[in-house]
C-alpha positions in Angstrom: -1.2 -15.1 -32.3 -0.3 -18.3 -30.6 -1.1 -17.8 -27.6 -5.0 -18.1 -28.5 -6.4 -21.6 -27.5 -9.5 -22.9 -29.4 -11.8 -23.9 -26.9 -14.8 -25.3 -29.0 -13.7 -28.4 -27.9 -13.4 -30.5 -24.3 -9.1 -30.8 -25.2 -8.9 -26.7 -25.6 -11.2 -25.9 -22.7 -8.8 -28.1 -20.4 -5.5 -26.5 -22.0 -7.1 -23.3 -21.4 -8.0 -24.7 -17.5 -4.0 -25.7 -17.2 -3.2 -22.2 -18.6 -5.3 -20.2 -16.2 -3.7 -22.3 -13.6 -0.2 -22.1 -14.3 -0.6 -18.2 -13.9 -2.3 -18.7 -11.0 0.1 -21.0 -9.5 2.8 -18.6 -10.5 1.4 -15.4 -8.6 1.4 -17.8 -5.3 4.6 -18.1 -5.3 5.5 -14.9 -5.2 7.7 -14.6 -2.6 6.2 -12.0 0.1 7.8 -8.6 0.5 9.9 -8.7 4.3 9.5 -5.4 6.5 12.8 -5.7 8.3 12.0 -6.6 11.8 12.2 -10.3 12.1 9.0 -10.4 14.7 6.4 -8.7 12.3 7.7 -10.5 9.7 7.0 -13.6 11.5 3.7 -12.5 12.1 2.7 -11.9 9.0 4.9 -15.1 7.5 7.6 -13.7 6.0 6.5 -10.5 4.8 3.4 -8.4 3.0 1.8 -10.9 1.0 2.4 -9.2 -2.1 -0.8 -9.3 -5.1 -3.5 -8.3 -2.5 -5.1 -6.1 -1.2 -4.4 -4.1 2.1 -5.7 -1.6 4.5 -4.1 1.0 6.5 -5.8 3.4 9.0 -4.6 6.2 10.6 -4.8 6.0 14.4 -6.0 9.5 14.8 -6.4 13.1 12.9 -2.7 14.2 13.6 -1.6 11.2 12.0 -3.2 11.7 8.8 -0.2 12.7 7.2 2.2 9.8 9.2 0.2 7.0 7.4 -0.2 8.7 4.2 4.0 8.5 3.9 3.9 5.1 5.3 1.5 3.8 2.4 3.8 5.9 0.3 7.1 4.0 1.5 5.3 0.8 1.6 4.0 0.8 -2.4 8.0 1.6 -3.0 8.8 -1.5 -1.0 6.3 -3.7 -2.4 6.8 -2.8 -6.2 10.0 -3.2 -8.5 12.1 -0.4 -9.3 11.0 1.3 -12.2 7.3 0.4 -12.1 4.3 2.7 -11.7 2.9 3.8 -8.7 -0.7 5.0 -8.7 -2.1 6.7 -6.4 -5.9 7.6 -6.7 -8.2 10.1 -4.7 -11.2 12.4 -4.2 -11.2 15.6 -5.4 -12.8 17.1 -2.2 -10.1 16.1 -0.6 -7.8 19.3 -1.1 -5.4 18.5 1.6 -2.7 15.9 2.1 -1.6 16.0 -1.7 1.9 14.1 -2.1 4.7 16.9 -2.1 7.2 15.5 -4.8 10.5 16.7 -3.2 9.2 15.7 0.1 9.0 12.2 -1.5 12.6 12.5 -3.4 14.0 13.5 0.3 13.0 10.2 1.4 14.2 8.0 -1.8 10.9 7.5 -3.6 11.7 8.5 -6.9 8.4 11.1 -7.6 8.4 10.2 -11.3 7.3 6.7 -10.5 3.6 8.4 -9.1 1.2 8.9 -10.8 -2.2 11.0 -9.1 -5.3 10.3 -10.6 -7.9 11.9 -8.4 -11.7 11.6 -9.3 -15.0 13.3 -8.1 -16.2 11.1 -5.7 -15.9 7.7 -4.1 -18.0 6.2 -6.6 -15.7 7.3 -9.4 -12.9 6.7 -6.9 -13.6 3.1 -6.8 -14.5 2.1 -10.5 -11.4 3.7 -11.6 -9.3 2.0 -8.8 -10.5 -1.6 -10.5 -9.9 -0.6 -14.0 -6.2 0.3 -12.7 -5.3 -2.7 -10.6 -6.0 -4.9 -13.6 -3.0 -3.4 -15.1 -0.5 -6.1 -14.6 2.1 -3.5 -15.6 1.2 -1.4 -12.5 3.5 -1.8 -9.7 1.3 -0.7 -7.1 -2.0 0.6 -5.9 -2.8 3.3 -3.9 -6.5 4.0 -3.0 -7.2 6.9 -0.3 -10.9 6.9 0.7 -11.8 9.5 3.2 -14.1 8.3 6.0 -16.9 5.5 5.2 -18.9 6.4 2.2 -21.4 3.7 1.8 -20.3 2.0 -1.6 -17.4 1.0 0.3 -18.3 -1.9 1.3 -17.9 -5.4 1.5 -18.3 -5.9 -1.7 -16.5 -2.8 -3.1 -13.6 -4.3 -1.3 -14.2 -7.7 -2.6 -14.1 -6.5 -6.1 -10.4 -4.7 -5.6 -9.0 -8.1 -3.4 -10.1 -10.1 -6.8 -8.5 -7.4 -9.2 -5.4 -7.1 -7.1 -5.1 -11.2 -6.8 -5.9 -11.5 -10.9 -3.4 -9.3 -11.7 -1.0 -9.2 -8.9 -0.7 -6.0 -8.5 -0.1 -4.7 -4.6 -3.1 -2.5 -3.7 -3.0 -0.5 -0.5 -6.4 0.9 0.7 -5.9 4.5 3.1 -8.2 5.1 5.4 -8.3 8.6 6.8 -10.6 9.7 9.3 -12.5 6.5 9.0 -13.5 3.6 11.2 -12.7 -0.2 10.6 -16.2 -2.2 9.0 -16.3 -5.5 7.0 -13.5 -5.7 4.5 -11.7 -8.8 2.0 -8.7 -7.1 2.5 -5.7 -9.9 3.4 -4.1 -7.4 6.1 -5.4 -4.2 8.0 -2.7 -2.2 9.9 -3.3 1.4 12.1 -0.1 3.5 11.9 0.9 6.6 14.3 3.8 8.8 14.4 6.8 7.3 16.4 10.4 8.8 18.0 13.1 8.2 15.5 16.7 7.8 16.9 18.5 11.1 16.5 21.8 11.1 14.3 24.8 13.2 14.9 24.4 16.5 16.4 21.1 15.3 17.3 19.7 15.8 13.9 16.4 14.4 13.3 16.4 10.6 12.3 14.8 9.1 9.8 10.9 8.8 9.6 9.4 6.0 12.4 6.0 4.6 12.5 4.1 2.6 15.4 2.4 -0.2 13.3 0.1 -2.5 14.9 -1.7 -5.5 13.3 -5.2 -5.3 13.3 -6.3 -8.5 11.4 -5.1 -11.0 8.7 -6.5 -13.5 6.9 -5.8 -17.1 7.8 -3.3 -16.5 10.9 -3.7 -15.1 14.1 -4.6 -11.1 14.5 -2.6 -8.6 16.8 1.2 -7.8 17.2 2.4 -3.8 17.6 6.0 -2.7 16.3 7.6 0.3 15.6 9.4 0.3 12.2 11.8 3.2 10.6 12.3 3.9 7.3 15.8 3.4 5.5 16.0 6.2 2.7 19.4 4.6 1.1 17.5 0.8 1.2 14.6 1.9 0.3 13.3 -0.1 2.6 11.7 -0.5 6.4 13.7 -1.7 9.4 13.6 -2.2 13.5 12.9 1.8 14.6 16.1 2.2 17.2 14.5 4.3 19.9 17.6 4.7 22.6 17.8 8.7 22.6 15.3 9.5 20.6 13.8 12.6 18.9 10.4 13.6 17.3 10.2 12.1 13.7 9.4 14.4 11.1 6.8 12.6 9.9 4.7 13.0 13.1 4.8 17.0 12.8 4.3 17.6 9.2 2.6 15.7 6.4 4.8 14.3 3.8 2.0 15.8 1.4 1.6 19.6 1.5 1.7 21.2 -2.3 -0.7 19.4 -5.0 0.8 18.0 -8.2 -0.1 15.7 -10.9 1.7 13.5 -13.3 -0.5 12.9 -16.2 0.6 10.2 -18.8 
């Protein structure tokens, strides 16, 4: 095992030191994940930073299910093909469950998710460390419902220091909750949007309003509309002109409850 460093002595405790760093050094320069529209992007320099943690709310009730597929469609973006997506949740929370063909519809390959869901919040959020420190997770997924009170401060501070030790993307859902003190690098509020309609005005492709609530270390604010591109697999500039009622905004991208265990 070579990789073990002695560090009874000064020399191994600074080669360890120089070790840490380099990995350290190496998941900052990770280059951030773009959305597609050149203004957010700027916003938010460049792109999600990727390795942190990040929150999403849903604006209101009816889009419960519109920022559920957005977090859904943003741990796809953020992680590399092939990797793990985990997805963890409360057990009360018998609604909303991620409908596998509703994902494959949209190009999220539903073998990649895996649904852990626990008894309660408590559960919810000692599991969701344990997972992030996975390095060979590709993202995070962590739906709370409302506030419970051991999310706090310093429940979120623990999953911002898993998530930036192992550089795993974590996304924190909010539904039916309210904004409070948080270490999270980004919080965003999505609602439905109009997509553009396609030919013979069939339904586009699934459209988001996005707005910026805060970031850390650059300036808050900024609200865009963003559409999803199924054959990318990735987010663009929502084209508006002639638009129709996204799909997303009437029916939840979650509906029947399945579970990948493994």
């Amino acid at each position: 095992m070579k990789n073990i460093l002695p560090i009874e002595s000064a020399g191994g405790l600074c080669a360890l030191r120089k070790k840490i760093a380099g990995i350290e050094k190496q998941r900052e320069m990770r280059a951030p994940a773009p959305f597609g529209y050149a203004g957010l992007d700027a916003a938010i320099g460049g792109g999600l930073v990727l390795g942190r943690l990040h929150e999403l709310f849903a604006m209101e009730s009816p889009d419960n299910g519109s920022a559920a597929g957005f977090t859904a469609m943003l741990a796809s973006h953020a992680s590399n093909v092939g990797t793990p997506i985990f997805w963890l949740r409360e057990e009360t929370a018998r609604q909303g469950f991620l409908h596998a063909p509703g994902l494959a519809e949209i190009g999220i390959d539903p073998g990649r998710l895996v649904l852990v869901v626990l008894p309660d919040p408590v559960a919810l959020l000692r599991a969701a460390v344990d997972v992030i420190r996975c390095t060979s997770v590709g993202a995070v997924v962590v739906e709370v419902r409302r506030n419970p009170r051991v999310l706090d401060l310093t429940a979120s501070r623990r999953l911002a220091l898993a998530a930036e030790t192992s550089g795993v993307t974590t996304l924190l859902l909010r539904i039916e909750a309210e904004p409070g003190p948080s270490a999270a690098q980004t919080r965003w509020s999505v609602r439905a949007a109009p997509s553009a309609a396609l030919e013979a005005d069939a339904p586009g492709g699934p459209a988001f309003t996005v707005e910026l609530l805060r970031q850390r270390g650059r300036p808050d604010g900024g609200c865009w509309q963003l559409e999803w591109d199924r054959d990318r697999a990735s987010f663009r500039e929502a084209a508006v002109s002639g638009a129709v009622v996204s799909p997303a905004s009437d029916r939840s991208l979650a509906r029947d409850a399945w579970l990948r265990a493994g």
